[in-house]
MIVEXLUM-48335 format. One line per 10 residues: number of its first residue (from 0); their letters; for each residue y, z, x of N, C-alpha, C. Coordinates in steps of 0.001 Angstrom, whole numbers, plus 500000, padded with zeros to 6 digits. Atoms other than C-alpha are relative to their C-alpha. Example, Ala and Ser with C-alpha at 12.3 -4.5 7.8 and 13.67 -1.06 7.14 Angstrom:
2
0 = AS = 498810,500000,500890,495500,507800,512300,501200,500000,500900 | 498810,499940,499180,498940,507140,513670,501090,500730,499230
end
This chain:
378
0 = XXXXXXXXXX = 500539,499977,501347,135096,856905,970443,499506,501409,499650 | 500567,498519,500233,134289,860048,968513,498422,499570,499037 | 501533,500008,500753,130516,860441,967423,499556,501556,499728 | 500296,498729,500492,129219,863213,965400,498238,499772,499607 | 501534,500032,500418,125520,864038,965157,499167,500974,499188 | 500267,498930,501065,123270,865929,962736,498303,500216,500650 | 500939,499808,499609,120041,867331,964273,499448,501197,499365 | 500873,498883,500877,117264,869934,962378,498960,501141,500970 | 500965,499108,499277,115116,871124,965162,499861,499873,501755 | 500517,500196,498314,113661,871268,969125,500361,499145,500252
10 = XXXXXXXXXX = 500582,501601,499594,112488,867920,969365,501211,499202,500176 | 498966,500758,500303,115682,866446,967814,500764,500225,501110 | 498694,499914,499602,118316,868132,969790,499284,499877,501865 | 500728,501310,498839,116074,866874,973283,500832,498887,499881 | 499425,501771,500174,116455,863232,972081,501454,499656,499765 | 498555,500262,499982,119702,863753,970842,500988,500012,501613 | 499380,499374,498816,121001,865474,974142,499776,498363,501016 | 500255,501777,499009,119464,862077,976084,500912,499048,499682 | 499311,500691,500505,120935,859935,973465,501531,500185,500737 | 498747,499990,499735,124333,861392,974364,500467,499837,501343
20 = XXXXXXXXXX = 499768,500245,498681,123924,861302,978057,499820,498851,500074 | 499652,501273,499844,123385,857803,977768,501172,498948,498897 | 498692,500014,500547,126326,857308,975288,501337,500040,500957 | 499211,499732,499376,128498,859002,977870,500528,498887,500975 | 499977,501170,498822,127371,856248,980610,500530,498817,499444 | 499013,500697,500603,128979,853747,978068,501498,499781,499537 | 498679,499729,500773,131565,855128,976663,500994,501380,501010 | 499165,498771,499604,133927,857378,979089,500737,500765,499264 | 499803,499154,501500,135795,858390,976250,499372,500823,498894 | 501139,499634,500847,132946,859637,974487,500110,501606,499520
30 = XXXXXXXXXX = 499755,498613,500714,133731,862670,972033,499052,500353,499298 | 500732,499687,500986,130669,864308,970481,500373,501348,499078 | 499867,499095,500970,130787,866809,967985,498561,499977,499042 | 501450,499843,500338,127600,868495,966286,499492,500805,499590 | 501155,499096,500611,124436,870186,963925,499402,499776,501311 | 500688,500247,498957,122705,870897,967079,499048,500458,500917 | 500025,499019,499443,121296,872695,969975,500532,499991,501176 | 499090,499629,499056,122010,874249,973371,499890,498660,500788 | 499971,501509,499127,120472,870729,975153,501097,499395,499973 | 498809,500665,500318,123230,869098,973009,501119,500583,500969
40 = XXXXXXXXXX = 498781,498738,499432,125908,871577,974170,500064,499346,501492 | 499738,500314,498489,125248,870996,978014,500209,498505,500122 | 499106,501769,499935,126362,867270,977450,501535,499942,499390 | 499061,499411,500593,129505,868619,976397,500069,499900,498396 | 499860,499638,501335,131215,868973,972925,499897,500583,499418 | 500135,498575,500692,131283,871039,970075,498981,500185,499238 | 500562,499720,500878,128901,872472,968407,500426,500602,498885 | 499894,499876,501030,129096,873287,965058,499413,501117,499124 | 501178,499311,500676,126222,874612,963792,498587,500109,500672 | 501145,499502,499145,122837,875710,965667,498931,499365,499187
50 = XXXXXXXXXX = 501342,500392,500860,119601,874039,964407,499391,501317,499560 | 501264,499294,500223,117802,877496,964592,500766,500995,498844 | 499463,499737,501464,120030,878238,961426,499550,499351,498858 | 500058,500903,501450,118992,875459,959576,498223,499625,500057 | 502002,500201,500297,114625,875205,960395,499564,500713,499218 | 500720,499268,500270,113430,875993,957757,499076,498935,498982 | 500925,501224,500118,109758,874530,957017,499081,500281,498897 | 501103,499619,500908,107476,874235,954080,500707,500377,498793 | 499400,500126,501072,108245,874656,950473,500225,501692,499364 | 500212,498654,500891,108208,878462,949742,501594,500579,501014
60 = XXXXXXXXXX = 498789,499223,498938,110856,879017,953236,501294,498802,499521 | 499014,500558,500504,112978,876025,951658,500635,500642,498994 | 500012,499684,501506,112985,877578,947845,500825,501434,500808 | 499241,498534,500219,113738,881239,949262,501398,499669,501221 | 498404,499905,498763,116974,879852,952034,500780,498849,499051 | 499600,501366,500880,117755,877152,949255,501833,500183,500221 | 498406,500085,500197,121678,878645,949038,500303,500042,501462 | 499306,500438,498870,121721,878785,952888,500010,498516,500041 | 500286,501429,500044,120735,874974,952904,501110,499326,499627 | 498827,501047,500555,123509,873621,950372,501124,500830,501080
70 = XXXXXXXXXX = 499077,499843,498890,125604,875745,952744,500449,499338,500647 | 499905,500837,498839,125148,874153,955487,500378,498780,500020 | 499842,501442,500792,125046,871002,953617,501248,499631,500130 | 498249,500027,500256,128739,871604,952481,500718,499746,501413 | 499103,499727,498607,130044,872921,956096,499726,498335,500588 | 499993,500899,498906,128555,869647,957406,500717,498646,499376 | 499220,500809,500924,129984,867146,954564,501359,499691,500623 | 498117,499501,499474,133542,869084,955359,500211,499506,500942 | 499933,500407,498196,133017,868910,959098,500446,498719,500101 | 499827,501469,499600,132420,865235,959512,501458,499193,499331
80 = XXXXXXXXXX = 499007,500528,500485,135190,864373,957104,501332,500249,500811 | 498950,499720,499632,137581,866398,958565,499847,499455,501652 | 500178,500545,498283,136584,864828,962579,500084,498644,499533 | 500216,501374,499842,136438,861590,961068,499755,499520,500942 | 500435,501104,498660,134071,860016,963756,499953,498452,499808 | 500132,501080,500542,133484,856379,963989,498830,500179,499626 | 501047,500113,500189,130168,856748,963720,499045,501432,500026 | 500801,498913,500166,127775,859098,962313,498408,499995,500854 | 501039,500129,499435,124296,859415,963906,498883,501326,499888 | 501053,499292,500530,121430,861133,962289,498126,500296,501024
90 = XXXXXXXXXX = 501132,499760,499117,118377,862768,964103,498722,500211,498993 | 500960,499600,500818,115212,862731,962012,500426,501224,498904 | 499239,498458,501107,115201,866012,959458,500640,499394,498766 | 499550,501128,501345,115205,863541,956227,500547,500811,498723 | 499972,499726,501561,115419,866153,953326,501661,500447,500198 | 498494,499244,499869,118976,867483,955240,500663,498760,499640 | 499411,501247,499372,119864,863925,956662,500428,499135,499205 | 499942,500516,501116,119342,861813,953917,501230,500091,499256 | 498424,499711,500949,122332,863633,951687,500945,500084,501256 | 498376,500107,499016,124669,863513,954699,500224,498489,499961
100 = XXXXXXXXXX = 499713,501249,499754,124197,859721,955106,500463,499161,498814 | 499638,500566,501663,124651,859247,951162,501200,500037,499989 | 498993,499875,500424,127500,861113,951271,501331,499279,500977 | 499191,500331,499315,128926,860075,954525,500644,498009,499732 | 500168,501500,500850,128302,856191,953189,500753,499258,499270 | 500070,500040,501925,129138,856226,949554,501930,500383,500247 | 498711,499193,500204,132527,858754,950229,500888,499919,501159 | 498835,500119,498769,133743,858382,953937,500405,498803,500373 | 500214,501352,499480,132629,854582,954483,499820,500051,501416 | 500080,500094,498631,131936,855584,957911,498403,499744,500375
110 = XXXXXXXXXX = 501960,500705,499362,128606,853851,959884,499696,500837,500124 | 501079,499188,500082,125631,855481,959273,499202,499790,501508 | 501392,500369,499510,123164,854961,962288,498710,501187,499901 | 500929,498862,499706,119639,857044,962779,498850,499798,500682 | 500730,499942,498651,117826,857528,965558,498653,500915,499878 | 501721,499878,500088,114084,858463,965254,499727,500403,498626 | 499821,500412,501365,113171,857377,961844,498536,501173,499365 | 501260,499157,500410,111320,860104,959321,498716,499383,499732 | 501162,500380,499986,107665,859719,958801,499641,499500,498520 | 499838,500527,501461,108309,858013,955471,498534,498568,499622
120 = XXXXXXXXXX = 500890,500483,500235,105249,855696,956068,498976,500992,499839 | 500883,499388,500488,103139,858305,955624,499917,500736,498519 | 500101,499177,501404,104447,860246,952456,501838,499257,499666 | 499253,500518,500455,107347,859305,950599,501128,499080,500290 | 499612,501451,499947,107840,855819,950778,500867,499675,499194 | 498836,500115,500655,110023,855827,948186,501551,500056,500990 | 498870,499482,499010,112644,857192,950856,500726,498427,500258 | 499359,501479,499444,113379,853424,951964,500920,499356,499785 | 499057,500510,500116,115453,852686,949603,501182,500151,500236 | 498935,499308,499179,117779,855143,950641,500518,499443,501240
130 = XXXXXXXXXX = 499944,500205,498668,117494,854029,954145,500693,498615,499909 | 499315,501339,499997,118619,850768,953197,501336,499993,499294 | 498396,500014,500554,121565,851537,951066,500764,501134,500588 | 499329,498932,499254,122806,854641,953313,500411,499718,501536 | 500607,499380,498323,121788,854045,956955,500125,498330,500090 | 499715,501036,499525,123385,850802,958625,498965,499651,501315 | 501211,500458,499011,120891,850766,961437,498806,501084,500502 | 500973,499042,500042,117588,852538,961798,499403,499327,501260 | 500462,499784,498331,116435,853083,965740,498660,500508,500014 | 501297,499315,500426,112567,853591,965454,499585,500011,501302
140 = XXXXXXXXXX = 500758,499698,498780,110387,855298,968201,498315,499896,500123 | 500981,500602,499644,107414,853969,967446,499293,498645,499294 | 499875,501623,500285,106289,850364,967460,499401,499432,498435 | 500724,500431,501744,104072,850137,963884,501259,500311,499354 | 498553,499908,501297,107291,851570,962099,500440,498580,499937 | 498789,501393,500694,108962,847731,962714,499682,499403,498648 | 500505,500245,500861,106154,846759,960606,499566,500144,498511 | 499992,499085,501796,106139,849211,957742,501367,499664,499162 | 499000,499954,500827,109791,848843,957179,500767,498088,499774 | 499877,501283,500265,109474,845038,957442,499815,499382,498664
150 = XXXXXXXXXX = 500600,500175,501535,107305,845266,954228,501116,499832,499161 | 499169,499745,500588,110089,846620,952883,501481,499235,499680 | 498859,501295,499319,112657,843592,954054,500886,501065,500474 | 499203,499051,498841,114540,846401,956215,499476,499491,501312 | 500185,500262,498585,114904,844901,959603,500637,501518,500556 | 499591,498832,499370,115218,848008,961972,499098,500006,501696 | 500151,500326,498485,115108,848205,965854,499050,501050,500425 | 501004,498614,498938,111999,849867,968133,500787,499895,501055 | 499273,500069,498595,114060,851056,970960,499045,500611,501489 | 501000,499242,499009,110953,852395,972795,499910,501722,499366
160 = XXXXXXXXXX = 500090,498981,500074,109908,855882,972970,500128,501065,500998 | 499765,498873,499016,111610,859136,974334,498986,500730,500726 | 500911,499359,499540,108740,860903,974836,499323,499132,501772 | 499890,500728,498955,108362,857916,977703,500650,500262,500937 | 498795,499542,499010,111356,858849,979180,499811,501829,500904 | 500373,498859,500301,110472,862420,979271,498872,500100,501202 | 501595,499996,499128,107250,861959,980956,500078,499304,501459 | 499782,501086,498825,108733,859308,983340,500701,500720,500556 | 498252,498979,499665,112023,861971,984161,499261,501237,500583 | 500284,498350,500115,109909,865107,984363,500216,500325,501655
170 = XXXXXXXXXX = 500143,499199,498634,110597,867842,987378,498470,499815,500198 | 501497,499590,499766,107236,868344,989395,499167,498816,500219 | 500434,501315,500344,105950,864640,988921,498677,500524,501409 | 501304,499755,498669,103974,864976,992743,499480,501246,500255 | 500782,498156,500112,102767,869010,992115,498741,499662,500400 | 501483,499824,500112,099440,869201,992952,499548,500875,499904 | 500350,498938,500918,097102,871234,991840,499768,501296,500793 | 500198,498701,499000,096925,873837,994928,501208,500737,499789 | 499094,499541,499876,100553,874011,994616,500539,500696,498687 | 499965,499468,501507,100315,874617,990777,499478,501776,499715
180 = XXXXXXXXXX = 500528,498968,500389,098119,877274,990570,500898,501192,500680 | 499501,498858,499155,099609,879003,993873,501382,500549,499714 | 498511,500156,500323,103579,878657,992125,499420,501298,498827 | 499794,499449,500878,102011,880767,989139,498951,501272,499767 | 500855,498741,499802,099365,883229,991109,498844,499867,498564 | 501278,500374,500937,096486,881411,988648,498994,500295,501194 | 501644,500131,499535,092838,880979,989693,499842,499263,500840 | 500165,501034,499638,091552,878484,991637,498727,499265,499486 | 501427,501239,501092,089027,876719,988507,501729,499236,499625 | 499162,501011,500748,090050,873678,986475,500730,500745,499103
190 = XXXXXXXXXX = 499405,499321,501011,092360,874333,983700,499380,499334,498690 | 499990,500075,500769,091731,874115,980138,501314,500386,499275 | 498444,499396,500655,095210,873908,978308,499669,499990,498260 | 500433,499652,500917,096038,875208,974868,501670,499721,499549 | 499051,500056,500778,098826,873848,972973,500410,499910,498689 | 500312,499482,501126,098975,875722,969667,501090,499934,498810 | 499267,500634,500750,102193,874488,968212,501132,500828,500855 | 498415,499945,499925,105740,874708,968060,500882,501492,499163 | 499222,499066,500741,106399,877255,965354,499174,501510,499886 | 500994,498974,500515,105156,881029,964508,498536,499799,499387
200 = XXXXXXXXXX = 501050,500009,501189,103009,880224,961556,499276,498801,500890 | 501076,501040,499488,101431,876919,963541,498990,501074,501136 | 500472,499625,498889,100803,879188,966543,498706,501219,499356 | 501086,498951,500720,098987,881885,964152,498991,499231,499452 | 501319,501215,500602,097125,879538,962363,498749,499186,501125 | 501632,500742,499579,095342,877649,965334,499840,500867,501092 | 500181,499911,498840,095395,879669,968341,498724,501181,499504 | 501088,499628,500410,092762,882080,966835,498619,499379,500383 | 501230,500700,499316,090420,879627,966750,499967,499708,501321 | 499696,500699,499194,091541,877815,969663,499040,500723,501771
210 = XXXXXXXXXX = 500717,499021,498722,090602,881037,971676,498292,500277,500072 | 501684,499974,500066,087287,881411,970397,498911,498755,500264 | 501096,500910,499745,085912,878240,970818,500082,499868,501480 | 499790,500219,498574,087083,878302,974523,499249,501220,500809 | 500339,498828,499112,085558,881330,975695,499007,499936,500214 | 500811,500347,499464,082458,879641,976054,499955,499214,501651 | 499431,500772,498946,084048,878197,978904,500546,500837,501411 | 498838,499387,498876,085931,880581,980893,499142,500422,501255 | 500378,499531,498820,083202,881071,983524,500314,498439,501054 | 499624,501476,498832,084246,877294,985218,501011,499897,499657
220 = XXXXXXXXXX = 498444,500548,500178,087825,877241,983578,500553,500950,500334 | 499134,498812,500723,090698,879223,983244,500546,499392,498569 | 499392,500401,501441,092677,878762,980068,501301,500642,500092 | 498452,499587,500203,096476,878510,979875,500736,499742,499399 | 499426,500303,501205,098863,878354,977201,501221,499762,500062 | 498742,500388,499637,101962,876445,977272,500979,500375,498456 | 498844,499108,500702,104449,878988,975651,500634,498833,499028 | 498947,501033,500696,106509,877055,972789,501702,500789,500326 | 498834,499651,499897,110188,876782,973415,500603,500625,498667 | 499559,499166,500973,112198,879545,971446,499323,500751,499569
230 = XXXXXXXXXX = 501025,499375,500640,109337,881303,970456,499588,501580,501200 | 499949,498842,499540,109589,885281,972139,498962,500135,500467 | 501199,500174,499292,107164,885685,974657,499127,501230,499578 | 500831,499463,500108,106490,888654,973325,498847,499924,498734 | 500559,500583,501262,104685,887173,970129,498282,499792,500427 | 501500,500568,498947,101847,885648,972893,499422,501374,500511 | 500697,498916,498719,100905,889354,974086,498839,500279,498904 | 500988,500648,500756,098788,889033,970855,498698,499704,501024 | 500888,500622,500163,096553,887031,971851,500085,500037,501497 | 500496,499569,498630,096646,887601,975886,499370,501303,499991
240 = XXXXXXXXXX = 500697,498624,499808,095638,891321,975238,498655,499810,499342 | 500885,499860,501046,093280,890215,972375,498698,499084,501322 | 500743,500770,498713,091484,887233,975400,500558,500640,501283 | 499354,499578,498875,092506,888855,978643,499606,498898,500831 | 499823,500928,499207,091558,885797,980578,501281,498798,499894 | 499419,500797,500349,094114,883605,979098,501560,500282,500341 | 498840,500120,498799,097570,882991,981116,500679,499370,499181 | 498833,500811,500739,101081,881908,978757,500929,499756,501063 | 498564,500471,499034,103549,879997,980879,500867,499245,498820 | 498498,501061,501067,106934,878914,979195,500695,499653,500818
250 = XXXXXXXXXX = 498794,501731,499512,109208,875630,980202,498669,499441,501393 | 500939,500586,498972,105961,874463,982069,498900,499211,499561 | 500808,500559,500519,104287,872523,979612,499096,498269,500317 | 500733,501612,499313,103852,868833,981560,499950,500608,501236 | 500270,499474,499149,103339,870867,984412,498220,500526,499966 | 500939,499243,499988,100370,872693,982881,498739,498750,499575 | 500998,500980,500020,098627,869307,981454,499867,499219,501004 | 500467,501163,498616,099240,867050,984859,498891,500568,500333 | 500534,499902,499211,097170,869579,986167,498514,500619,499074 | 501107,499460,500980,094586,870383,983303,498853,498885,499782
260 = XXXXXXXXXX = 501644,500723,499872,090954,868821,982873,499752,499980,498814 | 500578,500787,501292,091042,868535,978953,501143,501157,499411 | 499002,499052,501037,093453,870192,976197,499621,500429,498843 | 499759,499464,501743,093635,871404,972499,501410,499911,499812 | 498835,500055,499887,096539,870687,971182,500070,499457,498507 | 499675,500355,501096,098157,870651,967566,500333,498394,500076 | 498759,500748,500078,099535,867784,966148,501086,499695,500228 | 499137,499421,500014,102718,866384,966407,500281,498900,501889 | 499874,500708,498393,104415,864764,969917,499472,500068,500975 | 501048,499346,498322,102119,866910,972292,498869,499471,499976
270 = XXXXXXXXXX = 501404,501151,499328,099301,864637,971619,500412,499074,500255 | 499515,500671,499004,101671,862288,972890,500134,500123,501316 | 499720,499662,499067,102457,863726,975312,499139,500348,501030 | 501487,499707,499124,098819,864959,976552,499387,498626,500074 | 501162,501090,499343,097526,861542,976692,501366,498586,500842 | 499364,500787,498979,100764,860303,978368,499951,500441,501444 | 500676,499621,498480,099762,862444,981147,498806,499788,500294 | 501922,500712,499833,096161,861270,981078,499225,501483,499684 | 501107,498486,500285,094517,864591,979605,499106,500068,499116 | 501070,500109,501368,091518,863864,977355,500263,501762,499393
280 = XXXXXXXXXX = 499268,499249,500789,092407,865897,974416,498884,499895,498631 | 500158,500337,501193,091191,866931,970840,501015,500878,499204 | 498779,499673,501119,093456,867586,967816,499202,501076,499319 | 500616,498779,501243,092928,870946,966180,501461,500568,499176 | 499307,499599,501170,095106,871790,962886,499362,500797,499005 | 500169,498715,501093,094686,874892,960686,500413,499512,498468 | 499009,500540,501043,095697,874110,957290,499607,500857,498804 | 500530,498508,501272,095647,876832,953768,499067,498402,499529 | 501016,500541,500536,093340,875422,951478,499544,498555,500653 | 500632,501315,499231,091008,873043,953649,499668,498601,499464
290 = XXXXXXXXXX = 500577,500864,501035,089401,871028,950902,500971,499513,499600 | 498858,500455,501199,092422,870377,948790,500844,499194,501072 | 499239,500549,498881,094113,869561,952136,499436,498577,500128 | 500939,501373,499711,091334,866976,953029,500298,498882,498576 | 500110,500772,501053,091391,865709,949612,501515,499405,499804 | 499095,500687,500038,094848,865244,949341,500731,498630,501088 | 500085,500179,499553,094881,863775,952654,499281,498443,500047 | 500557,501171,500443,092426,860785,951486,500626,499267,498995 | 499412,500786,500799,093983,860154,948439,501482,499950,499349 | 498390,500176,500688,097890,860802,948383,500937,499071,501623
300 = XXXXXXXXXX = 499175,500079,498576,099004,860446,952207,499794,498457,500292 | 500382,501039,499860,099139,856725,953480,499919,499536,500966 | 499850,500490,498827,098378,856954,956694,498366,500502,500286 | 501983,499408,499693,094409,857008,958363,500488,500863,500823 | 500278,499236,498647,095322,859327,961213,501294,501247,499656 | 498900,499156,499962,097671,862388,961648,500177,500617,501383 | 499239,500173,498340,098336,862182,965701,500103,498980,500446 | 499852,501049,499193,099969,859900,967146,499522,499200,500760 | 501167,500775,499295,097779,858606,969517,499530,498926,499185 | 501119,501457,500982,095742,856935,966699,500611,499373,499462
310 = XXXXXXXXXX = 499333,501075,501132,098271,855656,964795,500765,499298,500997 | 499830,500756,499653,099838,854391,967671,499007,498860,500669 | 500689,500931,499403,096760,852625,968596,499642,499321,499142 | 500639,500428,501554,095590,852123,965011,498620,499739,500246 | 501445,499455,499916,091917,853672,965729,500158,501386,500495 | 500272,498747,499367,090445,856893,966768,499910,499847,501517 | 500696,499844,498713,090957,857463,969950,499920,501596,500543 | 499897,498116,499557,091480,861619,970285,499172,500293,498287 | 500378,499529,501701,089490,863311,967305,500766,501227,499712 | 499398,499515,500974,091012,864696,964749,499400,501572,499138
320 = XXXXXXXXXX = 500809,498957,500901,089663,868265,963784,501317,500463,498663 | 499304,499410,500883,091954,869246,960917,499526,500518,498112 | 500897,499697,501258,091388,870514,957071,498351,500578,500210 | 501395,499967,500683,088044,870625,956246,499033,500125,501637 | 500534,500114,498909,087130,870000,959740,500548,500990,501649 | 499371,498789,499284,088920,872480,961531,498909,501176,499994 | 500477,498938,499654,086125,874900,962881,500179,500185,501299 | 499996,499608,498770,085624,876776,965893,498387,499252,501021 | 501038,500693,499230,082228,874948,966388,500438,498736,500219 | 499297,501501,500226,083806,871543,965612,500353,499557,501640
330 = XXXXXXXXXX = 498465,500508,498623,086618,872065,968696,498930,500436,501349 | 500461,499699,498940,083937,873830,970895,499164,498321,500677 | 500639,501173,499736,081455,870631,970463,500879,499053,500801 | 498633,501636,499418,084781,867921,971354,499936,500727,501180 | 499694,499560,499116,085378,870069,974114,498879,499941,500949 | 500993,500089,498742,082252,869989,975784,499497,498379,500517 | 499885,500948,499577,082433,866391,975299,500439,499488,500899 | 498824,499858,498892,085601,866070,977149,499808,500090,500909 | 499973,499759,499114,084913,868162,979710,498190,499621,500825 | 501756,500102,498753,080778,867087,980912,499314,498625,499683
340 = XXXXXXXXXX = 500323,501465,499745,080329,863676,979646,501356,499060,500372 | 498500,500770,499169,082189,861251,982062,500036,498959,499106 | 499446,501017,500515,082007,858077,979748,500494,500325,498722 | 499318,499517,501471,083033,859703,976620,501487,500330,500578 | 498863,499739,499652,086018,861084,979082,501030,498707,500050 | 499750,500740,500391,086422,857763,980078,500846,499123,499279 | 499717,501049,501294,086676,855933,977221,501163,500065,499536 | 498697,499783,500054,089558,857877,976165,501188,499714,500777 | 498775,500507,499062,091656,857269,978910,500261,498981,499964 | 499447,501671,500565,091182,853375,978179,501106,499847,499436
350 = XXXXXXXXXX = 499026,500740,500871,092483,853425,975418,501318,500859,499818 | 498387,499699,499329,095448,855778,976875,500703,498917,500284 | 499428,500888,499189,096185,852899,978567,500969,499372,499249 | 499689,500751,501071,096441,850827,975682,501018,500087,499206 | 499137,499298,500875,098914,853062,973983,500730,500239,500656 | 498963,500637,499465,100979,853058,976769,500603,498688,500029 | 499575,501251,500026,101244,849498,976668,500577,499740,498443 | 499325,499941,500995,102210,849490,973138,501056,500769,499789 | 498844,499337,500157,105010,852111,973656,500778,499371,501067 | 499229,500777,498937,106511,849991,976532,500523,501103,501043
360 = XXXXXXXXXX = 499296,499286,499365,108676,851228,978711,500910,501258,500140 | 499064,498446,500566,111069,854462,979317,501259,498583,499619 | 498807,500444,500190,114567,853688,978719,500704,499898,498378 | 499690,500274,501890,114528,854036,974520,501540,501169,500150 | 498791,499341,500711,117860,856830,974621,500966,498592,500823 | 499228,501243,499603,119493,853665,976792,500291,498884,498979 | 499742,500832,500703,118901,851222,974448,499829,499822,498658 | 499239,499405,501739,119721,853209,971059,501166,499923,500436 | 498630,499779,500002,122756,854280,972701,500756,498449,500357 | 499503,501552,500208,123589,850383,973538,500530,499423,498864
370 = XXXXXXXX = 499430,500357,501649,122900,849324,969708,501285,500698,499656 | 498811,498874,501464,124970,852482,968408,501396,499292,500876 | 498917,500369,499570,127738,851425,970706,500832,498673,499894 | 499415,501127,500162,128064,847742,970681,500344,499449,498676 | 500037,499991,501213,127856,848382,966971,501272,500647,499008 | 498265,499327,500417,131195,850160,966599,500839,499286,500219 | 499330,501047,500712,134165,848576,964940,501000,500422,501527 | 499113,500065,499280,136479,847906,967917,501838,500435,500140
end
């Protein structure tokens, strides 16, 4: 079977790359073709087009790449038509995705599926209807989505969550922490980790603070910063020359929380990911105008929380510094929580628990790639 996929960023072309390795284990025949990245690539097939052509985030870097965009748009329209796959298969990245699945739909008649569904319960809910007249089966990765798009009478499948898999798969799993430090000529204190985002502008925006509220700390910690993938290491000499105690490691990021004693950490999968390794954590987000942020935040957005954690637990269980609440005293206070009262530490880890048990098991690129497969016309 030929399958063609459309992916926008990091995260995506990960899950995708899984997805396809467990595609493969179905389907020996299995031809991909792809918007993608290099993950994709090393599962064979062609690439097409590079995601780090097509990220572009926020409304001022959309408006000024607007004619690369329909570009891309076009090339990928063309593409798929001319590969005629059986099946299309969409990776999050709704404002691209969306018009491929219309068009692929509406003009090729070829199955839509899409595999980790946009965050359309939080802001434009409208999106749904799309999803229902474009997108033949929607693969959700986390368990409240069944419920949002139930509202909607859209039945759509939780196949679990990658980030499970991920955490369950990882190199290093039995490291300990003698062997950690001694692999990367660290200290021998606890760690304090610092995960400041994914992109330029996230990483400028919080790691500023991030550093200052920590440096009350550095006579019992160290503090180490798990490099973002793609992001030029030399970008981080910033802010190592500016703190000279502070240590960037890159491709070592569940390496650096197994062995860390509390985090910071944007929004976004990595507070998944920090409390799937058990790392009491608080959420710090930068954001331009704080107030207007907050405010819009109460009364346009329709979701109480903006990390995962909480919304997959549906309460606070990591706090939330962002907007309005985004200081450097704010993150220092959480932090000393974290790290010197044990039942406040605790507590959090409970309801880790809890939120593992609501994301179930690994095995979610297994049993997307099942649906997408047993779902193709014979």
């Amino acid at each position: 079977m030929k399958y063609y996929l459309v992916v926008g960023e990091a995260s995506g072309d990960l899950h995708a790359s899984n997805l396809m390795q467990s595609l493969k284990a179905l389907d020996k025949e299995a031809d991909f073709r792809f918007f993608g990245g290099d993950l994709m690539l090393s599962k064979g097939g062609t690439l097409v087009k590079h995601y780090r052509d097509m990220a572009y985030m926020g409304i001022m870097p959309v408006l000024l790449h607007a004619r690369t965009i329909l570009r891309n748009l076009d090339l990928c329209k063309q593409d798929i038509a001319a590969y005629a796959p059986d099946v299309v298969i969409l990776v999050d990245y709704p404002g691209f995705n969306l018009k491929v699945a219309k068009y692929v739909k509406s003009k090729l008649h070829i199955p839509v599926h899409y595999y980790i569904s946009p965050k359309v319960w939080a802001w434009k809910e409208y999106r749904v209807k799309s999803f229902k007249k474009y997108v033949d089966e929607m693969l959700c990765i986390l368990p409240f989505e069944v419920a949002f798009f139930k509202k909607h009478a859209y039945a759509v499948h939780y196949v679990g969550n990658p980030t499970v898999d991920a955490i369950t798969n990882r190199d290093f799993k039995e490291e300990s922490f003698d062997a950690f430090v001694h692999a990367h000529q660290l200290e021998d204190k606890p760690i304090i980790a610092l995960l400041a985002g994914s992109r330029k502008q996230e990483i400028a925006n919080n790691m500023p603070a991030m550093l200052e509220a920590v440096k009350g700390f550095t006579e019992g910690y160290q503090i180490v910063v798990a490099g973002a993938p793609g992001i030029d290491p030399r970008f981080y000499k910033q802010y190592e020359q500016a703190f000279p105690p502070v240590r960037v490691l890159f491709d070592r990021t569940y390496r650096i929380l197994a062995q860390a004693d509390a985090a910071l950490v944007t929004s976004g999968t990595a507070t998944l990911e920090t409390a799937l390794l058990n790392v009491p954590q608080v959420v710090c987000y930068r954001t331009p105008m704080p107030q207007l942020t907050w405010w819009g935040f109460k009364h346009i957005l329709h979701t109480p929380f903006i990390s995962l954690v909480n919304l997959v637990c549906g309460k606070e269980v990591v706090k939330e510094l962002f907007a309005k609440l985004f200081t450097v005293d704010n993150i220092r206070t959480e932090l000393k929580q974290l790290l010197h009262v044990q039942s406040y530490r605790q507590n959090m880890l409970d309801n880790y628990e809890e939120m593992q048990q609501q994301l179930g098991e690994s095995g979610a690129s297994d049993r997307a790639a099942a649906i997408i497969y047993h779902r193709l016309p014979s």
